[in-house]
mmCIF entry with sequence, helices, sheets and N, C-alpha, C, O atoms, coordinates in Angstrom:
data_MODEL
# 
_entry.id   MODEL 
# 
_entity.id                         1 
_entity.type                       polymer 
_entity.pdbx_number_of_molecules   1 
# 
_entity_poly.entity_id                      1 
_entity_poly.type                           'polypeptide(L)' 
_entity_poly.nstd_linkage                   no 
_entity_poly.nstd_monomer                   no 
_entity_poly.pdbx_seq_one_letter_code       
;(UNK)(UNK)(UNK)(UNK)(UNK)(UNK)(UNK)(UNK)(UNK)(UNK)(UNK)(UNK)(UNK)(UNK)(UNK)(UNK)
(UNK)(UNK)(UNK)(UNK)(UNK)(UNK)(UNK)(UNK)(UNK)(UNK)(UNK)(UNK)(UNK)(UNK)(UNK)(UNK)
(UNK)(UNK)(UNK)(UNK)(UNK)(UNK)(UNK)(UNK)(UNK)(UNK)(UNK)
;
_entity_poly.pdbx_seq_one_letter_code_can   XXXXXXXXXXXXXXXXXXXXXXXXXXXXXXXXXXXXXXXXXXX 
_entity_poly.pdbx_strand_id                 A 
# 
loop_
_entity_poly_seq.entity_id 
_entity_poly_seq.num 
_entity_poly_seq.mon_id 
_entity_poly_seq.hetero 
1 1  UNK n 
1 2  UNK n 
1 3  UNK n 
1 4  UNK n 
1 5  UNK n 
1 6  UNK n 
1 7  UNK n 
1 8  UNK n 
1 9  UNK n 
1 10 UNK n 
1 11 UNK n 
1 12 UNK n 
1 13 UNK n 
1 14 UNK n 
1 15 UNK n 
1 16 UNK n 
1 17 UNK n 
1 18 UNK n 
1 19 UNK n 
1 20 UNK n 
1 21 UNK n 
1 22 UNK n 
1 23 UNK n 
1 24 UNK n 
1 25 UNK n 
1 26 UNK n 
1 27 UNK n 
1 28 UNK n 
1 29 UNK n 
1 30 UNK n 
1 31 UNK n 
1 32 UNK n 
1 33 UNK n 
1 34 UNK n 
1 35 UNK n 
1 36 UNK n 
1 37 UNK n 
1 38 UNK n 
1 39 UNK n 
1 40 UNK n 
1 41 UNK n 
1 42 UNK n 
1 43 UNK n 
# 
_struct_asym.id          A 
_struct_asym.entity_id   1 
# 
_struct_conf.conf_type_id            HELX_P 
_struct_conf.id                      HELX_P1 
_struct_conf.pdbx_PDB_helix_id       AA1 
_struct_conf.beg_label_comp_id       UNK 
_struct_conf.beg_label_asym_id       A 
_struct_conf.beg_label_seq_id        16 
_struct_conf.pdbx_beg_PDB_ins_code   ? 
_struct_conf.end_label_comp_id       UNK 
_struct_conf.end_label_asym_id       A 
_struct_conf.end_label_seq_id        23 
_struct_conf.pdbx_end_PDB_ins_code   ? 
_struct_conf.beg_auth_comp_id        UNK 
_struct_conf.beg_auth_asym_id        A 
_struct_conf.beg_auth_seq_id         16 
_struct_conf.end_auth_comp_id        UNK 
_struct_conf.end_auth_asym_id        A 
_struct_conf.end_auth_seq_id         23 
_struct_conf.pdbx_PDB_helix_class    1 
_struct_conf.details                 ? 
_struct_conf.pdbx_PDB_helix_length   8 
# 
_struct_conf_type.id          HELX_P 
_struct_conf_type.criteria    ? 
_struct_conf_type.reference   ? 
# 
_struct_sheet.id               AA1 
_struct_sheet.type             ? 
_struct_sheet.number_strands   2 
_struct_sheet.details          ? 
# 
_struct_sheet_order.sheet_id     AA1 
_struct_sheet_order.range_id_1   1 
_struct_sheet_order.range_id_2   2 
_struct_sheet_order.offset       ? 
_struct_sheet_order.sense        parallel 
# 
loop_
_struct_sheet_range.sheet_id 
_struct_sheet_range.id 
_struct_sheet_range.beg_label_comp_id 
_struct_sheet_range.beg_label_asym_id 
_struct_sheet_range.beg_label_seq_id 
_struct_sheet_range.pdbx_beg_PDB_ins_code 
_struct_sheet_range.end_label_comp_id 
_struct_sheet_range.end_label_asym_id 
_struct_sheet_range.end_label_seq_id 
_struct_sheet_range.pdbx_end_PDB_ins_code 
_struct_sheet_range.beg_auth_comp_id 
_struct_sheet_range.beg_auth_asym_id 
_struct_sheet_range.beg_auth_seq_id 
_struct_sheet_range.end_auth_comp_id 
_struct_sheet_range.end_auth_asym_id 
_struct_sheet_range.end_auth_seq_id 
AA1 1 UNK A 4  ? UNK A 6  ? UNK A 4  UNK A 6  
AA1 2 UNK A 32 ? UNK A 34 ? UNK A 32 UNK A 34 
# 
loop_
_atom_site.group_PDB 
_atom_site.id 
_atom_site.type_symbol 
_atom_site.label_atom_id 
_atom_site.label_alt_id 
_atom_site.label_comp_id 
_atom_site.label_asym_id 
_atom_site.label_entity_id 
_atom_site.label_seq_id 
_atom_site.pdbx_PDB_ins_code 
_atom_site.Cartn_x 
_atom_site.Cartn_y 
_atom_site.Cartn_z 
_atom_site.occupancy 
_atom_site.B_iso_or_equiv 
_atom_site.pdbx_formal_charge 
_atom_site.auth_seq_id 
_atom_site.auth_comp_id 
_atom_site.auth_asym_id 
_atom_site.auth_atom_id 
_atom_site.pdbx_PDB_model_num 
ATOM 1   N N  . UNK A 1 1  ? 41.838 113.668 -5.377 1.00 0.00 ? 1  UNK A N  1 
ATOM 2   C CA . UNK A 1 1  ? 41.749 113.594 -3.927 1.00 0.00 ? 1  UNK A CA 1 
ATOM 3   C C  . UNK A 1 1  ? 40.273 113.668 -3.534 1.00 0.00 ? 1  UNK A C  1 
ATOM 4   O O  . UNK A 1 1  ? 39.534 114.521 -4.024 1.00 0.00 ? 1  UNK A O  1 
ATOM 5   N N  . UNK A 1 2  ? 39.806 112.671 -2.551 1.00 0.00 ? 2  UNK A N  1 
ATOM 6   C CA . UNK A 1 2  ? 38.584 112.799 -2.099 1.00 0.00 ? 2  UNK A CA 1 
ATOM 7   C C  . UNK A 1 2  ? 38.419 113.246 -0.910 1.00 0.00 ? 2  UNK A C  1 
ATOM 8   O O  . UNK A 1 2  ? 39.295 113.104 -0.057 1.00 0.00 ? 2  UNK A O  1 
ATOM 9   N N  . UNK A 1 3  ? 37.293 113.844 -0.673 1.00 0.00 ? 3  UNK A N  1 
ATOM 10  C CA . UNK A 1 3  ? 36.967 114.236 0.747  1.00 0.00 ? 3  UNK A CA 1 
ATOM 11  C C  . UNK A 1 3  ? 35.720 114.152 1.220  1.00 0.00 ? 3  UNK A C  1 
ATOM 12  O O  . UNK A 1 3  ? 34.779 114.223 0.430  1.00 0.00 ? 3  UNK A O  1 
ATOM 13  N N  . UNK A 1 4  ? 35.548 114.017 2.331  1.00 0.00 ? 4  UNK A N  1 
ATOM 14  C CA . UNK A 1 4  ? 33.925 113.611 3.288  1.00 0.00 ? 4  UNK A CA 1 
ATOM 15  C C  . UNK A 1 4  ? 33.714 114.639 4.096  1.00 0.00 ? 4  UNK A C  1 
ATOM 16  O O  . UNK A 1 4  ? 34.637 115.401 4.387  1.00 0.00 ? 4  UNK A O  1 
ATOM 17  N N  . UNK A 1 5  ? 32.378 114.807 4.601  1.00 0.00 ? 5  UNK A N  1 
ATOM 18  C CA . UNK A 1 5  ? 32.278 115.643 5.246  1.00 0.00 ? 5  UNK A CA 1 
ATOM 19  C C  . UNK A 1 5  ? 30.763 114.947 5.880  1.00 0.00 ? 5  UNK A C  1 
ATOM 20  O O  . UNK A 1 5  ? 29.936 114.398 5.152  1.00 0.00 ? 5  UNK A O  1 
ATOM 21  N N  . UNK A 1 6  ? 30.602 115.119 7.507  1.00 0.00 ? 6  UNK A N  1 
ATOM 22  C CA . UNK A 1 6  ? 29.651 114.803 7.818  1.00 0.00 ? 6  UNK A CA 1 
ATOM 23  C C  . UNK A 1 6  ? 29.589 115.178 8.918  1.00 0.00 ? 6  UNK A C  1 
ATOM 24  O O  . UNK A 1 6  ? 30.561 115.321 9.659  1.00 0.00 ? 6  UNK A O  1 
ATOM 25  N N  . UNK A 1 7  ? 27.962 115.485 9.315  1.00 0.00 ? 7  UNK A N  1 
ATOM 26  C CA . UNK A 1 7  ? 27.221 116.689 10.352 1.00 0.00 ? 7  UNK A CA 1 
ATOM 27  C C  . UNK A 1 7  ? 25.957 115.946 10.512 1.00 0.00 ? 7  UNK A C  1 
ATOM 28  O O  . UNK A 1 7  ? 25.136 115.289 9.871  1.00 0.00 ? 7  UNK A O  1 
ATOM 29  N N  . UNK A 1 8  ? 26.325 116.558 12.165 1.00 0.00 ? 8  UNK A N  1 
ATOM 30  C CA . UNK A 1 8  ? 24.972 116.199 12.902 1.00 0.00 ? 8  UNK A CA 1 
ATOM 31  C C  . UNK A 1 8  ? 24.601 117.814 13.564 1.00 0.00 ? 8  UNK A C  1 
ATOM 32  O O  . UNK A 1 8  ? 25.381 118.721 13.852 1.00 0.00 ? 8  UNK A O  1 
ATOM 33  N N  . UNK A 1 9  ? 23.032 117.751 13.671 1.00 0.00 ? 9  UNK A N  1 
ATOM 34  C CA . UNK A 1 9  ? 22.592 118.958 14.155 1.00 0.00 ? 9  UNK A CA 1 
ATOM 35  C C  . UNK A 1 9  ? 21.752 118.731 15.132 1.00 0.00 ? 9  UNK A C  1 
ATOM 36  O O  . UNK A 1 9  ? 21.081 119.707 15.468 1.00 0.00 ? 9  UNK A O  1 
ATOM 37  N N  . UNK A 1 10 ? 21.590 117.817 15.657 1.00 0.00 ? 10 UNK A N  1 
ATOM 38  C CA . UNK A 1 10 ? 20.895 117.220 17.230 1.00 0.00 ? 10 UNK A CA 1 
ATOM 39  C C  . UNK A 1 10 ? 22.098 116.851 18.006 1.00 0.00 ? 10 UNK A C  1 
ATOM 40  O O  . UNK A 1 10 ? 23.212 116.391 17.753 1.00 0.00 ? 10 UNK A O  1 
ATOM 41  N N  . UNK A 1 11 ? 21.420 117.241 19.077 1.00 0.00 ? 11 UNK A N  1 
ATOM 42  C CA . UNK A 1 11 ? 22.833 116.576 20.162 1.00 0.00 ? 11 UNK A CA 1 
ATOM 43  C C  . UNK A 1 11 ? 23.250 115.449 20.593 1.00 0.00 ? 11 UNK A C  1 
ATOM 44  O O  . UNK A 1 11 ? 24.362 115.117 21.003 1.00 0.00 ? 11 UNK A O  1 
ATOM 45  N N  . UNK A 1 12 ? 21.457 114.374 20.376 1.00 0.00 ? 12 UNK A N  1 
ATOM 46  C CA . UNK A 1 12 ? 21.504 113.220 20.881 1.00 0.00 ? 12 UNK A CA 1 
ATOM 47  C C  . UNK A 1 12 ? 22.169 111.923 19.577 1.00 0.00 ? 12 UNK A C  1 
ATOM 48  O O  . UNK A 1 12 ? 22.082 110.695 19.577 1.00 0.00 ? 12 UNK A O  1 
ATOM 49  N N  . UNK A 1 13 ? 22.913 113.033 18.431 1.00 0.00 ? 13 UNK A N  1 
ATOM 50  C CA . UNK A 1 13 ? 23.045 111.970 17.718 1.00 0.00 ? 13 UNK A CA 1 
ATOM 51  C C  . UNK A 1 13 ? 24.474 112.368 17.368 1.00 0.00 ? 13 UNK A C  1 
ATOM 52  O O  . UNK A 1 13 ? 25.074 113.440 17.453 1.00 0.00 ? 13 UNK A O  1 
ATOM 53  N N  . UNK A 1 14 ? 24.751 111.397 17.033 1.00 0.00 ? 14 UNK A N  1 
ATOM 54  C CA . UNK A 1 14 ? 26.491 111.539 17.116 1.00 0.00 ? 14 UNK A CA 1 
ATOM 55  C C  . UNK A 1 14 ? 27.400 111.062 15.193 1.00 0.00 ? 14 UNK A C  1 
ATOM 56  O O  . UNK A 1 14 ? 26.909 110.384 14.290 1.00 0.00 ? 14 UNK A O  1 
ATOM 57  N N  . UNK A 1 15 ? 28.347 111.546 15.225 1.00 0.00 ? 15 UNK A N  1 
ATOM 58  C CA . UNK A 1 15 ? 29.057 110.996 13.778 1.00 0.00 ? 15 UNK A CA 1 
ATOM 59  C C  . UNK A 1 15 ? 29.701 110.038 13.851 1.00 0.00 ? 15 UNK A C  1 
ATOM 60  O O  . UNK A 1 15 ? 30.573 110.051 12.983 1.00 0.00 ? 15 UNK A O  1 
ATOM 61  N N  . UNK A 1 16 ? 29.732 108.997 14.588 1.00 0.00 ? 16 UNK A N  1 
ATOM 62  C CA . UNK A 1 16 ? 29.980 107.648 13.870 1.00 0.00 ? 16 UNK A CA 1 
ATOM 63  C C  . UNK A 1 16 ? 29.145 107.027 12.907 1.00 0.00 ? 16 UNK A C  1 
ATOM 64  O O  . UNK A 1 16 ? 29.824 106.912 11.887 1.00 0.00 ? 16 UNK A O  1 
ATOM 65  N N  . UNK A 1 17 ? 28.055 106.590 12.733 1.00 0.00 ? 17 UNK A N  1 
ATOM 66  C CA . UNK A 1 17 ? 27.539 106.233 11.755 1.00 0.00 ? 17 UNK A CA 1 
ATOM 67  C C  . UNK A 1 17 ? 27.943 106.893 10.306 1.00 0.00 ? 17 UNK A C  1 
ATOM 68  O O  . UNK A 1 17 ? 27.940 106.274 9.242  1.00 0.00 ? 17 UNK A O  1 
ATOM 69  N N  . UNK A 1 18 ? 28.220 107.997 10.444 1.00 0.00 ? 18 UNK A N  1 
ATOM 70  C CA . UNK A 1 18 ? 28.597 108.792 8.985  1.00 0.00 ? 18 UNK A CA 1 
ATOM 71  C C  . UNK A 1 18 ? 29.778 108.683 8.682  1.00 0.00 ? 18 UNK A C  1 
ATOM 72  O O  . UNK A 1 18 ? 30.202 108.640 7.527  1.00 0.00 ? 18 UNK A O  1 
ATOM 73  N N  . UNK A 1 19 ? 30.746 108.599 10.173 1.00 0.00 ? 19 UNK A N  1 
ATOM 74  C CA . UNK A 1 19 ? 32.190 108.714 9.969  1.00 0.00 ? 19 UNK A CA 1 
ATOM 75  C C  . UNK A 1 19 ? 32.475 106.823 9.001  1.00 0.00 ? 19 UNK A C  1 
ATOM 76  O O  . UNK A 1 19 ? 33.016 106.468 7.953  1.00 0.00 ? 19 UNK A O  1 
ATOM 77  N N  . UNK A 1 20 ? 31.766 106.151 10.093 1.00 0.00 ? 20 UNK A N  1 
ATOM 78  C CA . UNK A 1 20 ? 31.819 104.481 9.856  1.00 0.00 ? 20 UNK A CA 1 
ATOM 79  C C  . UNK A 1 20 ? 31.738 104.327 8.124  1.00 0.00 ? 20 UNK A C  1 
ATOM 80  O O  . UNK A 1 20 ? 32.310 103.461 7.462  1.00 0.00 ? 20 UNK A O  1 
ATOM 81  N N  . UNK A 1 21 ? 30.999 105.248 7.693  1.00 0.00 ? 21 UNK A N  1 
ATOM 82  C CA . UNK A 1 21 ? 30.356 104.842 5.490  1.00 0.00 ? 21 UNK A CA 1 
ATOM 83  C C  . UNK A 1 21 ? 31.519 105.700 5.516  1.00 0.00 ? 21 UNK A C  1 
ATOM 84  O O  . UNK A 1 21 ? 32.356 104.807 5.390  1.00 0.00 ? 21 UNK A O  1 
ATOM 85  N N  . UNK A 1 22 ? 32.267 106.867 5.591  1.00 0.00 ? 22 UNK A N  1 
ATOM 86  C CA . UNK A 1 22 ? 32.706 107.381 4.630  1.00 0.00 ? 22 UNK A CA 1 
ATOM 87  C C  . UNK A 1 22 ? 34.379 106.574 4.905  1.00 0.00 ? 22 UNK A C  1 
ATOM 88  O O  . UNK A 1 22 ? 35.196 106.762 4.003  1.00 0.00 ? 22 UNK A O  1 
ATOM 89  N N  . UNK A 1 23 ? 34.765 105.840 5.944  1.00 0.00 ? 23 UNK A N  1 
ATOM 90  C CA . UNK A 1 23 ? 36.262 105.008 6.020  1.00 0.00 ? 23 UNK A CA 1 
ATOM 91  C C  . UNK A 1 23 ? 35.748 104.026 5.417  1.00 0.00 ? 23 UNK A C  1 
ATOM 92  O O  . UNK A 1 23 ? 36.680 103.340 4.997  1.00 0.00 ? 23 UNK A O  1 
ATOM 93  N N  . UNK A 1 24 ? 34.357 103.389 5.026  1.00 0.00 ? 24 UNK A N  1 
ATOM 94  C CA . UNK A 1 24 ? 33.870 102.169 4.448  1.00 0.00 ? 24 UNK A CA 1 
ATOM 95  C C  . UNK A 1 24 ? 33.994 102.479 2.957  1.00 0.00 ? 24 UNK A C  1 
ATOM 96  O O  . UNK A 1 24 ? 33.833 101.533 2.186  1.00 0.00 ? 24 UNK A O  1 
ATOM 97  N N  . UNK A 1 25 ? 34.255 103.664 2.467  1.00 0.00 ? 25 UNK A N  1 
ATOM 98  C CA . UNK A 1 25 ? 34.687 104.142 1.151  1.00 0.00 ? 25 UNK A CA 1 
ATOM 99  C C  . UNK A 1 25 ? 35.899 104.844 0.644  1.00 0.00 ? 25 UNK A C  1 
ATOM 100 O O  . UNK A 1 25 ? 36.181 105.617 -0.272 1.00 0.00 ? 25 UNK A O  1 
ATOM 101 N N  . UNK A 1 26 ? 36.581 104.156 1.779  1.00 0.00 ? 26 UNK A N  1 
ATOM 102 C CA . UNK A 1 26 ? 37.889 104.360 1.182  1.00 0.00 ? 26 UNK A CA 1 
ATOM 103 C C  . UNK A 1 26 ? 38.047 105.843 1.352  1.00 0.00 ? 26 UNK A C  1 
ATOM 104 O O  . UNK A 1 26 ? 38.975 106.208 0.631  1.00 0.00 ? 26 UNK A O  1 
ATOM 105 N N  . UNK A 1 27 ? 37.491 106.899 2.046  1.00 0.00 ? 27 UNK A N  1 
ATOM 106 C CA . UNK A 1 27 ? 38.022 108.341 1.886  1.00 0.00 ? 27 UNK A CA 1 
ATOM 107 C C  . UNK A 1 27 ? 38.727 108.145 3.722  1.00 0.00 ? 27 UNK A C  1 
ATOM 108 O O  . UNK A 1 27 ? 38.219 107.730 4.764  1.00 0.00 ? 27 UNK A O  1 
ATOM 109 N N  . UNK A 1 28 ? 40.134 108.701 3.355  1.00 0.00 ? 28 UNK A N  1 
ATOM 110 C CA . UNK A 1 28 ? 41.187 109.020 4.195  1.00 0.00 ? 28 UNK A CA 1 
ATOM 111 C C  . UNK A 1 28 ? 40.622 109.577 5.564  1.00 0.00 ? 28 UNK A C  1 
ATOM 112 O O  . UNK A 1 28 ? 39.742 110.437 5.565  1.00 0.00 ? 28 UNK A O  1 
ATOM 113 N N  . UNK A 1 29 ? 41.012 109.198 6.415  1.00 0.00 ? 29 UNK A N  1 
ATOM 114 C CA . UNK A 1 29 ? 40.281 109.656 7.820  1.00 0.00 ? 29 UNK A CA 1 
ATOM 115 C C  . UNK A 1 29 ? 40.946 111.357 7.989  1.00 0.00 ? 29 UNK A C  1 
ATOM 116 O O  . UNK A 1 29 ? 40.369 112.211 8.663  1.00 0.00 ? 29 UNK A O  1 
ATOM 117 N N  . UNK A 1 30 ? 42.240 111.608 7.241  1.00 0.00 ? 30 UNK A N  1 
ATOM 118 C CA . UNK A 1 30 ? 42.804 113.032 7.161  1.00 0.00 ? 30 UNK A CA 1 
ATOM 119 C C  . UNK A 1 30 ? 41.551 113.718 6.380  1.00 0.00 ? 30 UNK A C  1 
ATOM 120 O O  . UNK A 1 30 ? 41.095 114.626 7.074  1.00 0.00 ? 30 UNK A O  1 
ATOM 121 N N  . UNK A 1 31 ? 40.985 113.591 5.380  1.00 0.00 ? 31 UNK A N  1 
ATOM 122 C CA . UNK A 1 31 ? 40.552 114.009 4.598  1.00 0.00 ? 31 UNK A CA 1 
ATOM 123 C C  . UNK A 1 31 ? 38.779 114.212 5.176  1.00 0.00 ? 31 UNK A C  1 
ATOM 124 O O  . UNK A 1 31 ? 38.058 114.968 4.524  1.00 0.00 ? 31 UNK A O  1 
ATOM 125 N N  . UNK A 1 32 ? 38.417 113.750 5.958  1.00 0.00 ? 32 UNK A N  1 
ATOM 126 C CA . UNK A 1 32 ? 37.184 114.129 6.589  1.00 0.00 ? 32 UNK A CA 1 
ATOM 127 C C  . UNK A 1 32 ? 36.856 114.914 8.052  1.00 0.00 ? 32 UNK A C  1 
ATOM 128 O O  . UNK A 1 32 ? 37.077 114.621 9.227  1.00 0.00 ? 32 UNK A O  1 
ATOM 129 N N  . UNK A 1 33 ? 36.411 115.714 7.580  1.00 0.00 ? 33 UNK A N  1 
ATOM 130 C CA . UNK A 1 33 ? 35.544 116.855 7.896  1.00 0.00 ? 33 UNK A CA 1 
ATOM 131 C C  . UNK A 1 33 ? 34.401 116.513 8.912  1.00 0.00 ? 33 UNK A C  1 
ATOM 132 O O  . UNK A 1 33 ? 33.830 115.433 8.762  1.00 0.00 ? 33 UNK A O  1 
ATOM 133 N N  . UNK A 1 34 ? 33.981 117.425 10.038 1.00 0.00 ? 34 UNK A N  1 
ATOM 134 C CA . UNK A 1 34 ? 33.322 116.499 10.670 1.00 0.00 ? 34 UNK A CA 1 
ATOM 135 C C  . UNK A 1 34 ? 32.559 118.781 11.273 1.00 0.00 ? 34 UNK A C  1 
ATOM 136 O O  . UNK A 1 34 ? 33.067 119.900 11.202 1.00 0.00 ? 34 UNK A O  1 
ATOM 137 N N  . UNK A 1 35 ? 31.312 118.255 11.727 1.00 0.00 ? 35 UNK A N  1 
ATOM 138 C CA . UNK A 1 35 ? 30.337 119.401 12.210 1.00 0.00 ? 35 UNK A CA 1 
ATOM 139 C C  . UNK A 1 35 ? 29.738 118.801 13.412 1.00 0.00 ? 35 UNK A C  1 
ATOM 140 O O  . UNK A 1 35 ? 29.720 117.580 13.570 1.00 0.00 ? 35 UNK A O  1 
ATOM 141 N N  . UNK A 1 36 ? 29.030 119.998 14.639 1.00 0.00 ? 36 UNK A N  1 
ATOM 142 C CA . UNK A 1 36 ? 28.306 119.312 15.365 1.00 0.00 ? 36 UNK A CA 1 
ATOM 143 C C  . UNK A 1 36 ? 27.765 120.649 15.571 1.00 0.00 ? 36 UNK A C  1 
ATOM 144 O O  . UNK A 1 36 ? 28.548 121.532 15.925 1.00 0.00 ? 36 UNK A O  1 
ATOM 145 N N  . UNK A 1 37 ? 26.228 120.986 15.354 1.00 0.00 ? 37 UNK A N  1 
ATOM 146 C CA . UNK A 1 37 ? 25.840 121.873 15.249 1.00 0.00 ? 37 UNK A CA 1 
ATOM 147 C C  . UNK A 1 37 ? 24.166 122.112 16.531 1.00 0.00 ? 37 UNK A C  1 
ATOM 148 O O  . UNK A 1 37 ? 23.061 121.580 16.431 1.00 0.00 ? 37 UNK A O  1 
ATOM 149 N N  . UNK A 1 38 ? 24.538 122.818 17.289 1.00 0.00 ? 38 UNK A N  1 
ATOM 150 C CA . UNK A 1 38 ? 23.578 122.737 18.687 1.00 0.00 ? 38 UNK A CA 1 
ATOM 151 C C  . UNK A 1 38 ? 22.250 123.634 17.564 1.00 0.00 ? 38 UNK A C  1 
ATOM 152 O O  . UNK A 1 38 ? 22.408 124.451 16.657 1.00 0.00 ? 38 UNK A O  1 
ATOM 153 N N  . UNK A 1 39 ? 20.537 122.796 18.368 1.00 0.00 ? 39 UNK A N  1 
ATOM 154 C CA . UNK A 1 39 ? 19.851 123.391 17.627 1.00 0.00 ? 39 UNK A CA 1 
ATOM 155 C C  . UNK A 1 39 ? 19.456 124.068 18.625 1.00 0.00 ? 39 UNK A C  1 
ATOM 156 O O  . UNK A 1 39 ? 18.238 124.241 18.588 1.00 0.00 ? 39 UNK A O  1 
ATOM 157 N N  . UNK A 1 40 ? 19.923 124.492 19.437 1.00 0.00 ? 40 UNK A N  1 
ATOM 158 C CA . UNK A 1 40 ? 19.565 125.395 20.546 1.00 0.00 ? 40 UNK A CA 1 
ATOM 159 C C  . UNK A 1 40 ? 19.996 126.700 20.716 1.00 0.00 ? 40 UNK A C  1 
ATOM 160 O O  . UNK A 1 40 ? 21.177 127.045 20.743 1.00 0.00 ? 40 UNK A O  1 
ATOM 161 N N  . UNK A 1 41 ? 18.959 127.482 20.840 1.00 0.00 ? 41 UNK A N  1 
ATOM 162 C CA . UNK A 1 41 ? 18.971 129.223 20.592 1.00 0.00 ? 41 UNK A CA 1 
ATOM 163 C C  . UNK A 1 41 ? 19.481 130.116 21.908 1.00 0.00 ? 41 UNK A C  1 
ATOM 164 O O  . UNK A 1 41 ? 18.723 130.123 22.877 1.00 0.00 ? 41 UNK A O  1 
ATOM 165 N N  . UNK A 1 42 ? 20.332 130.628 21.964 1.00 0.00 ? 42 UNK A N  1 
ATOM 166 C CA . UNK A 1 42 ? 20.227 131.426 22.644 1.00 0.00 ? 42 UNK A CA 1 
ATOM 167 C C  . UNK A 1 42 ? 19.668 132.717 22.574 1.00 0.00 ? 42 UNK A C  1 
ATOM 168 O O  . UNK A 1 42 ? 19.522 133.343 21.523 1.00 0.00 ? 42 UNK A O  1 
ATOM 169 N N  . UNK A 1 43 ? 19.319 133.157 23.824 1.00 0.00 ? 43 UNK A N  1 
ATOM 170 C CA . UNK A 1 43 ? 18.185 134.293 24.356 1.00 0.00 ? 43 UNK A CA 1 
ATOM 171 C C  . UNK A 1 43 ? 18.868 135.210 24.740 1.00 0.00 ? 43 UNK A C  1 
ATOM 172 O O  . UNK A 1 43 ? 18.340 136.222 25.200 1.00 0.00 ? 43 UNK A O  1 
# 
């Protein structure tokens, strides 16, 4: 079983491009994993 996983850590950029390669390789859209990680601090 394969699995993907793909993360963005800016806001202005988004996971299609990552999502787009890893269904372009055949890994199961169930099977991927997805992050969106703010680089912004709170005070």
């Amino acid at each position: 079983m394969i699995f993907g996983y793909a993360r963005v850590i800016v806001q202005e950029k988004n996971l299609d491009l990552q999502l787009n390669a890893l269904l372009k390789e055949r890994i199961p859209q169930k099977n991927i994993y997805t992050n969106n990680v703010s680089s912004t601090k709170e005070e």
